[in-house]
C-alpha positions in Angstrom: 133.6 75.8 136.0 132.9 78.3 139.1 134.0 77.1 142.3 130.2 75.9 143.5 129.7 73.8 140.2 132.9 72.2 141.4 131.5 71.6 145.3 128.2 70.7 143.5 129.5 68.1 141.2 132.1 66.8 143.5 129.4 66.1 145.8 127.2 64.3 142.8 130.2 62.3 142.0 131.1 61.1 145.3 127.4 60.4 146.6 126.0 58.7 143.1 129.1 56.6 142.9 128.2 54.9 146.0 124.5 55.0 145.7 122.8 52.6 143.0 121.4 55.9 141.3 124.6 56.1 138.1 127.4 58.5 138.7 127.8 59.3 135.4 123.8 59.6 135.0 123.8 62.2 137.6 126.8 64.1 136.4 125.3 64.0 132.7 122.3 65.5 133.9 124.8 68.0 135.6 126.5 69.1 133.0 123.1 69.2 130.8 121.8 71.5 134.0 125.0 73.5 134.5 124.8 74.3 129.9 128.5 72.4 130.1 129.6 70.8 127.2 131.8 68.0 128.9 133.8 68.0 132.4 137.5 69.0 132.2 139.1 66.2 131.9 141.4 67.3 134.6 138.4 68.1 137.6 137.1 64.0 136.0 140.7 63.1 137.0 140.8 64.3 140.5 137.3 63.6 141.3 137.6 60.0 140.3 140.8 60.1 142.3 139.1 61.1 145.5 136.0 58.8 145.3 138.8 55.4 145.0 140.5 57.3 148.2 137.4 57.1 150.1 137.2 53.6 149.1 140.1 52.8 150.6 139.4 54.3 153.7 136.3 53.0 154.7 137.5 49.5 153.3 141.1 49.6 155.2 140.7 47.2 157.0 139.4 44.9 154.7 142.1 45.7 152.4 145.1 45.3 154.6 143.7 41.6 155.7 143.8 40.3 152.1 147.1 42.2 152.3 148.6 40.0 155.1 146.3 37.2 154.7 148.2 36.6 151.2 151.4 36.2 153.1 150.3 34.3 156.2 152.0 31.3 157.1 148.7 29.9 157.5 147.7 27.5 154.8 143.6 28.3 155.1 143.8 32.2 155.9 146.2 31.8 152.4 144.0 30.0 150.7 140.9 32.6 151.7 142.5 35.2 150.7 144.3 34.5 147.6 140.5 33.1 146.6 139.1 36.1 147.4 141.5 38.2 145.2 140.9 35.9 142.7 137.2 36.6 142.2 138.0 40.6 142.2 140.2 39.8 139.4 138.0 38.0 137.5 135.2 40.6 138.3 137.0 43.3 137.0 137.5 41.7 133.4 134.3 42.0 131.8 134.9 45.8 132.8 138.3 46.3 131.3 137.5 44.4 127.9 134.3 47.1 127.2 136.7 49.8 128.6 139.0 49.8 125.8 136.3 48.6 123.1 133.5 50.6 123.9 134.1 53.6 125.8 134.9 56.3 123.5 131.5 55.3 121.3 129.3 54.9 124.1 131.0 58.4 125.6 129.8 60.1 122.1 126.4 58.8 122.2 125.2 60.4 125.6 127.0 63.4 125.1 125.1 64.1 121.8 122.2 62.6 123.3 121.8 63.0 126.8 118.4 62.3 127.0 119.4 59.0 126.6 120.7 58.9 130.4 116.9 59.1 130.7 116.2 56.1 129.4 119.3 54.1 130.9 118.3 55.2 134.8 114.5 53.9 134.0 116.4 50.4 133.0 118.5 51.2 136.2 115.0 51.0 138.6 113.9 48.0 136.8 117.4 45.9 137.4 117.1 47.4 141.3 113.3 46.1 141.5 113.8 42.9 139.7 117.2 42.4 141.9 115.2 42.6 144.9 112.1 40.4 143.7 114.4 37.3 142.3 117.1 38.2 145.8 118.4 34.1 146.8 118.7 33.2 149.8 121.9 34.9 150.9 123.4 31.2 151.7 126.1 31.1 148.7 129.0 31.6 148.7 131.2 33.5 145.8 133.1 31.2 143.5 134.2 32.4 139.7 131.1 31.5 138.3 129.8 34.4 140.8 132.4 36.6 140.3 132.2 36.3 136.4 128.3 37.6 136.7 128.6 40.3 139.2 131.6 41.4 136.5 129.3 41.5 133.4 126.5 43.3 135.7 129.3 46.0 136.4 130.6 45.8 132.5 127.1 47.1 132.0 127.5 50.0 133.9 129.7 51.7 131.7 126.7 52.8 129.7 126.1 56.2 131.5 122.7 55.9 133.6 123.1 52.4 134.3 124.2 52.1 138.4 127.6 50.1 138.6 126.7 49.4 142.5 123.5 48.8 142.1 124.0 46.1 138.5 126.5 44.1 141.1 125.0 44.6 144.0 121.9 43.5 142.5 123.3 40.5 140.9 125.1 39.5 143.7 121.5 39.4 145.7 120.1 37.2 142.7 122.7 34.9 142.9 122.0 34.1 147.0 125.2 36.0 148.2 124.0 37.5 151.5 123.3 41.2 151.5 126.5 42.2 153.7 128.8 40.5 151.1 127.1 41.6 148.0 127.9 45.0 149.0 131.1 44.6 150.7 132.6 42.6 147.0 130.7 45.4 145.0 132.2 48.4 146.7 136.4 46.1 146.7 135.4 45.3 143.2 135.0 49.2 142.5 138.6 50.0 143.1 140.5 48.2 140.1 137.7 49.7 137.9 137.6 53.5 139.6 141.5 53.5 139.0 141.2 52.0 135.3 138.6 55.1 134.5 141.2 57.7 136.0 144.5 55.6 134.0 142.4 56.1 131.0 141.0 60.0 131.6 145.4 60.9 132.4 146.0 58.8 129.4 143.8 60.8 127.0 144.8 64.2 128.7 148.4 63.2 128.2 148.0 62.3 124.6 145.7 65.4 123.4 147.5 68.0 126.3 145.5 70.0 129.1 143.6 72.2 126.6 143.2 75.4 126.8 140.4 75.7 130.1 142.1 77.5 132.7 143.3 75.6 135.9 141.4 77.0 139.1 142.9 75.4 142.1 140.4 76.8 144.6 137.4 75.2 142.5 139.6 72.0 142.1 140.6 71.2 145.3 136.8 71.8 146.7 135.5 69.6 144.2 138.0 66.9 144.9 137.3 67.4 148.6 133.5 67.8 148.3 133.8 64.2 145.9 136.0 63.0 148.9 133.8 63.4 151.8 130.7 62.5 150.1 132.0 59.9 148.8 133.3 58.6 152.1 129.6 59.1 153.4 127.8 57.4 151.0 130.2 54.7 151.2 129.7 53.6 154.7 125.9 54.9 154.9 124.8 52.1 151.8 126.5 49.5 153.4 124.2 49.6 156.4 121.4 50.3 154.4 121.8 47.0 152.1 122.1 45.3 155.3 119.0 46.2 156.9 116.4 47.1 153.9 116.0 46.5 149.9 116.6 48.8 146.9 113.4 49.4 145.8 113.3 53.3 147.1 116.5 53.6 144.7 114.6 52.3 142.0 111.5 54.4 142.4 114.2 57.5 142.4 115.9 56.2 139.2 112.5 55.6 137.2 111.5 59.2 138.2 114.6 60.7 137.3 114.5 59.2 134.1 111.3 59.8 133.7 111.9 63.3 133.9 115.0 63.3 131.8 113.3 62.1 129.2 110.6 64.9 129.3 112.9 67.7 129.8 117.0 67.4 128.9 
């Protein structure tokens, strides 16, 4: 991997992960475009690595209240929080059950046929579009019943074209949770799940070793960077966009894409 395929899929990574357009759509296609057989497992490590980082930054705040609001001697700011981490937790186990099922077979199958990303990002615009045409009121509130459903949206994801932010985001909408909260839970509910698929990548690269693909740090680090930043970016920028407009310009760009994945990879 040179050191601007690095920059170039760092930046994919960190933009698509954010974006309801499929991460590992996009860096399928990228590796079908760049003639690579898979991404070192290494480069998947640290690029994962740096997109949960930006996470965390942008969502600090957040983060630390649920922090302290777990430990308040305040019965209701308690009560809120420990409720809230409740529903992450419950979101994130749909996820981990098709992890460590399904993962490996579903990996298999778009690497030997990638067109099939194709196919996944054109059933990516039509969850986005429907999302939008079925979107509640944005008066309800999240309970478990919520949380289970904006879980199996995201367990859906796994299968590479399908947007995890834009499945949860979108199901959050048709369940009447207000736009600022559907993405605000999708992006929190991203974390457990982002550091689960870099547990699992270290896992497999300690069981099977570091290969024989030579380390370049330069091309590494700018990747992890590049994945970093854009990540970052793309974090903060969709949040204001769910607020103020719908999804459907993601979902024209997803039926294209497709479209054309299907015609040409």
């Amino acid at each position: 991997m040179s050191l601007w395929e690095a920059i170039i899929l760092g930046i994919v990574q960190g933009l698509t992960e954010f974006l309801p357009v499929s991460s590992s759509g996009h860096l399928e296609l990228g590796k079908a475009l760049f003639g690579l057989k898979d991404v070192d497992l290494t480069f998947s490590i640290l690029v994962h690595g740096a997109t949960a980082c930006s996470t965390i930054v942008v969502f600090r705040k957040d983060i630390a209240s649920l922090i302290s609001g777990a430990f308040t001697t305040s019965g209701a700011e308690r009560k809120t929080a420990n409720a809230y981490v409740l529903w992450l937790t419950i979101s994130t186990l749909p996820a981990i059950l098709v992890a460590f099922t399904m993962r490996d077979f579903l990996e298999m199958a778009f690497l030997e046929h990638p067109r099939r990303v194709g196919w996944s990002l054109c059933l990516t615009a039509i969850i986005l579009y429907t999302s939008e045409r079925i979107a509640g009121s944005g008066s309800s509130n999240l309970n478990w019943g919520c949380a289970l459903s904006i879980g199996l949206a995201q367990a859906l994801a796994i299968i590479p074209g399908i947007s995890r932010s834009g499945s949860t985001i979108g199901a959050a909408l048709a369940l009447g949770i207000s736009r600022e909260e559907a993405a605000r839970f999708s992006f929190l509910m991203a974390l457990p799940v982002i550091f689960g698929a870099t547990a699992l990548e270290l896992k497999d690269v300690l069981e099977t070793g570091w290969g024989e693909q030579a380390f370049n740090p330069i091309a590494y680090s700018a990747g992890t960077l590049a994945a970093f930043i854009s990540g970052w970016a793309a974090c903060q920028w969709m949040i204001r966009f769910v607020k103020r407009t719908n999804l459907n310009v993601f979902a024209f760009y997803c039926l294209l894409l497709g479209i054309l994945a299907i015609l040409f990879v």
